[in-house]
N, C-alpha and C positions, 0 to 999 in steps of 0.2 A: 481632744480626740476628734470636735467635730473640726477641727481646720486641719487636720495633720490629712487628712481624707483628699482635700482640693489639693492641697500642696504637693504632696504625695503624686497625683495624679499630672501634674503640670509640669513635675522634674523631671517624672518619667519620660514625658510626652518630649522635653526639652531635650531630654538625651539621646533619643534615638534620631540617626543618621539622617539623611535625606538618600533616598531614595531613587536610583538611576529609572523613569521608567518604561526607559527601552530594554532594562537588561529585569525587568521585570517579565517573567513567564508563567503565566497561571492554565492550566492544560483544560484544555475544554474534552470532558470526555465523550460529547458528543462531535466531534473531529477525526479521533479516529474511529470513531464508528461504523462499520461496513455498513451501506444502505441497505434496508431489508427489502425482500427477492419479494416480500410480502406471503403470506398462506400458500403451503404448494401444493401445487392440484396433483391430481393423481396421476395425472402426466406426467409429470416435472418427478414428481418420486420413482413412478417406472423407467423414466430415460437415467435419473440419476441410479437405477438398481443394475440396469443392463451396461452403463457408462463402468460402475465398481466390478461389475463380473469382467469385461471387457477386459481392465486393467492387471488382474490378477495372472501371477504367473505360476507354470506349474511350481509345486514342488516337489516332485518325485521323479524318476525316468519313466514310470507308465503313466503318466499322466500324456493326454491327446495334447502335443503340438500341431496347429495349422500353419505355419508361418515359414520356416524353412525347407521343407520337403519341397512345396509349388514353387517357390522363387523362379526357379530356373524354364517353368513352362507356362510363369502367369504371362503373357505378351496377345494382345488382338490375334485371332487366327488361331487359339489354342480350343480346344472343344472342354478345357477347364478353367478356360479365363475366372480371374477371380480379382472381381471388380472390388476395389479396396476405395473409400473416404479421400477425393482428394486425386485421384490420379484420372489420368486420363483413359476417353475412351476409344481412342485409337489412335496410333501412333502419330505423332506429328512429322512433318515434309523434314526434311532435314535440310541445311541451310545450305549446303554445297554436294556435289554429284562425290567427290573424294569421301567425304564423312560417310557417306550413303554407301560405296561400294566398298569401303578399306573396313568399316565398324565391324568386330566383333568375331574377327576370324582368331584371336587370340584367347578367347574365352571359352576356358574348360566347359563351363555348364553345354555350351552348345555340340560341341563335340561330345560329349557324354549322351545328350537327347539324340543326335544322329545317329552314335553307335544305337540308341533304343528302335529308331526306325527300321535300323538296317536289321535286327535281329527280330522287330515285328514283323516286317516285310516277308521276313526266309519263313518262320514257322506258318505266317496266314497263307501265304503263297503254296506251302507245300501240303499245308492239311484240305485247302481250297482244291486241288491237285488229285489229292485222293481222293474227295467227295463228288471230283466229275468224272475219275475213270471207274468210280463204283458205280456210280448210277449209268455211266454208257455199257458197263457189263452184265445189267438186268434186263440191255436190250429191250427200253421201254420206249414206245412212242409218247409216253405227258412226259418227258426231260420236265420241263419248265415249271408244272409244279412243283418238284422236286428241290430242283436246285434252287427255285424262287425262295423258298421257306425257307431252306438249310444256309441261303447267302445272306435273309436278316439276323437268323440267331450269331451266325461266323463274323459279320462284321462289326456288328453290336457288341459282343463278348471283345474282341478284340479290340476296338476301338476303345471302350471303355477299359483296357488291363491298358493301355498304351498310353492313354491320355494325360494321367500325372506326371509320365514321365519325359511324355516329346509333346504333346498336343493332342496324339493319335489324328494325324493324318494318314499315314502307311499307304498312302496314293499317291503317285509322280501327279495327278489332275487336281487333287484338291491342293498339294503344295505350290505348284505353278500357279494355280489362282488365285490363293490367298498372297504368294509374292509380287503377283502384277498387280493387288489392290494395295499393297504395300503396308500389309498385316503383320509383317515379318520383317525381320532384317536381310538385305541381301543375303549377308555370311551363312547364314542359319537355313535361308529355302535355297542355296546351294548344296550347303552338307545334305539336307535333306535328300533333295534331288542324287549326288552322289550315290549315299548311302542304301537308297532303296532299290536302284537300279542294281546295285553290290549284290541287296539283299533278296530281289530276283532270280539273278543270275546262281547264288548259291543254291536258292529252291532248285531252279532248273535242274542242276547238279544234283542234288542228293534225290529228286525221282527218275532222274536218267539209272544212278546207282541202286535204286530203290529194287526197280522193274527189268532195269534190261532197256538197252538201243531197241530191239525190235519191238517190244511190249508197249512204248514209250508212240514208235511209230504208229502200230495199231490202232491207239487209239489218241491219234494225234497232241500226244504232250501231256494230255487235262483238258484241251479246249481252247479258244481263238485259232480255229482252221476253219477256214473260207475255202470251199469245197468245189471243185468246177463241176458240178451236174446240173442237168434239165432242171431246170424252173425255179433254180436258186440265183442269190440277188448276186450284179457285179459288183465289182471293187468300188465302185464309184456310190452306187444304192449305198452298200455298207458302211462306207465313209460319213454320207447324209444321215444315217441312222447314227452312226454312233456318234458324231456332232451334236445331232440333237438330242438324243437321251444324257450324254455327261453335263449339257448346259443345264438340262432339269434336274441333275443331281447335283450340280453347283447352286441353282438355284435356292434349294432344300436346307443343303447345308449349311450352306451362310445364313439363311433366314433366320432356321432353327439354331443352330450350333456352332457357329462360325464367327458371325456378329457381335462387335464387342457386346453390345447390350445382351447376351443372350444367358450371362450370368444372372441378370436383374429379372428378364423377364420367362425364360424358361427354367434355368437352374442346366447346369452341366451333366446331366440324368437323362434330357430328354435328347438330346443334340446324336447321340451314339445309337439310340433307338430309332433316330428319325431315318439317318444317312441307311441304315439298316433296312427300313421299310422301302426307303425310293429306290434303292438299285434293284430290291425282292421284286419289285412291285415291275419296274423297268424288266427283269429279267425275264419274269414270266409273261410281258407283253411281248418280246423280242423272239425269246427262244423256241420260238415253232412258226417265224412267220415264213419259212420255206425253206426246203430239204436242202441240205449242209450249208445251211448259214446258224450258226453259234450262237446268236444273238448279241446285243449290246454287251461290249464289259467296262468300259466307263473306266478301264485299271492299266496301265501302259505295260505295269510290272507283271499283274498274270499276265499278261501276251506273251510280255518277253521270258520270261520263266520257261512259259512253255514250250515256245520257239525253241529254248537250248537246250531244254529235255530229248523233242524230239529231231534237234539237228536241222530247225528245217525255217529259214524267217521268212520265208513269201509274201507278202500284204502285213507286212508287219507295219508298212507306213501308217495302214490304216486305223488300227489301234494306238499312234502317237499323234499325226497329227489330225484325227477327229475331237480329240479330249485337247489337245493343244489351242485349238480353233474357238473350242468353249470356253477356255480359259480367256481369250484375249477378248471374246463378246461379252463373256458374264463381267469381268474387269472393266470394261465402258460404262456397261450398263450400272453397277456398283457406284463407280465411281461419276455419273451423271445425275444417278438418284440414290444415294445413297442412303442405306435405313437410320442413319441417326441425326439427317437432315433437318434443320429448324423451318417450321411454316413461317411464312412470310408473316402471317396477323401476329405470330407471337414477336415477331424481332420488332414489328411496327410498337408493336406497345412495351417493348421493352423491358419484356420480363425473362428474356435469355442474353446473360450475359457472354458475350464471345469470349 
């Protein structure tokens, strides 16, 4: 028995194969091993917590979707920009003058936000309308507190109902502006432009039928009548004033509400209140600085609204191209310094990448 043990052990040993041993494969289970991330900090569990909520999708119909409803009004120049991981913060140059002016006239979404301007345009236009021939029929000399206060609530409420669904611009000045800084697609501050002038003119209309032609004349439209008596300003004054009051309501704008960055750093909340306070703030600096001059309206559309109410456009130049004027300085000025400009010391060292 003790020899059968070696022998035993030698035949075995005799009878097995020989061994290819490249087609030998012994799995190292430290291979596929993922590298550990090592202990996770309380960071790394909170980004991974808010990363899993992120990812989740409804399951219900009332559950809050963000994602579809804005699409069609997220673009620079929207007073909802909503600055998303990844995308840019203001439109890029386009590569040829053709791409730039033919882009986007075929795209329902824009045509839908125009029809919203133009139906913003007619109801702010016409309730704005009512709120100047009530206050001219209490025959009060402070106009301007008045209408100052009642123009930040009226613009603010409106601009924020209009916002998701065109930008809320509802101004021929702030769309001109924002398309000469090239916030917007041509196609798009066209319909705009279009559409509000529509939605003007429809105002005009329904306080003509509202009041009455005579009613209408009395009390000049709603307002922008430039009045020829002693000691009020000429066409030319008026011109210089309203130049300068819409460049300080572009300026506001943009800063606060307008700017791509303005999702990051104000939130789409403050942008609607602000345009609100600079025109209140403007109107009640304007509106009493001498007998029948109206004051600043920074708004092309109420002028013209009220122009077709009361039948009558005299100095109607001066309410287009004062706020036109703004537009093309404020657009230089934007576009020479513009707010999301990188400082020279950060590009030297290299910590912003183009």
């Amino acid at each position: 028995m003790a020899s059968e043990g070696p022998n035993s052990l030698e035949d075995n040993l005799r009878n097995i194969e020989a061994v290819n041993p490249s087609a030998l494969h012994i799995e190292d289970p430290f291979a596929t091993m993922p590298k550990s991330p090592g202990i996770p900090t309380e960071k790394t569990l909170e980004a991974n917590i808010v990363r899993q909520a992120r990812d989740l999708k409804p399951t219900n119909n009332l559950s809050l979707r963000l994602d579809p409803p804005f699409t069609m009004t997220d673009f620079p120049g929207s007073f909802v920009r909503i600055v998303q991981e990844g995308q840019p913060l203001f439109v890029p140059r386009s590569q040829t003058l053709v791409a730039y002016f033919m882009h986007g006239w075929t795209n329902p979404e824009i045509w839908k936000a125009a029809l919203i301007e133009f139906w913003a345009v007619a109801c702010m236009t016409y309730i704005g309308g009512l709120i100047g021939i009530t206050v001219m029929s209490f025959k009060t000399n402070i106009v301007a507190p008045y209408v100052g206060i009642i123009t930040v609530f009226l613009l603010a409420l409106w601009i924020s109902a209009t916002a998701p669904g065109s930008g809320g611009h509802i101004n021929s000045t702030i769309t001109f502006a924002v398309l000469l800084t090239r916030l917007m697609s041509f196609s798009r501050g066209v319909l705009y432009l279009v559409a509000q002038l529509s939605g003007s003119a429809l105002a005009g209309g329904l306080l003509r039928a509202s009041f009455g032609f005579e009613r209408m004349v009395e009390v000049s439209g709603g307002g922008c009548k430039l009045a020829r008596v002693a000691g009020s300003v000429s066409p030319t004054q008026a011109f210089v004033i309203e130049a300068c009051c819409s460049t300080a309501l572009l300026f506001v704008a943009f800063g606060i509400g307008l700017d791509p960055r303005q999702q990051i750093l104000y939130g789409p909340a403050l942008g609607p209140v602000s345009v609100g306070l600079i025109v209140g703030l403007i109107v009640f600096a304007t509106a009493g600085l001498a007998p029948g001059y109206p004051g600043a309206s920074m708004n092309p559309n109420r002028c013209f609204a009220f122009a077709v109410a009361r039948g009558d456009f005299q100095d109607q130049w001066i309410w287009w191209t004062g706020p036109a004027l703004a537009g093309f300085v404020h657009s230089f000025l934007y576009t020479l310094v513009p707010p999301y400009h990188r400082r020279p010391t950060m590009e030297s060292r290299g910590t912003v990448n183009e």
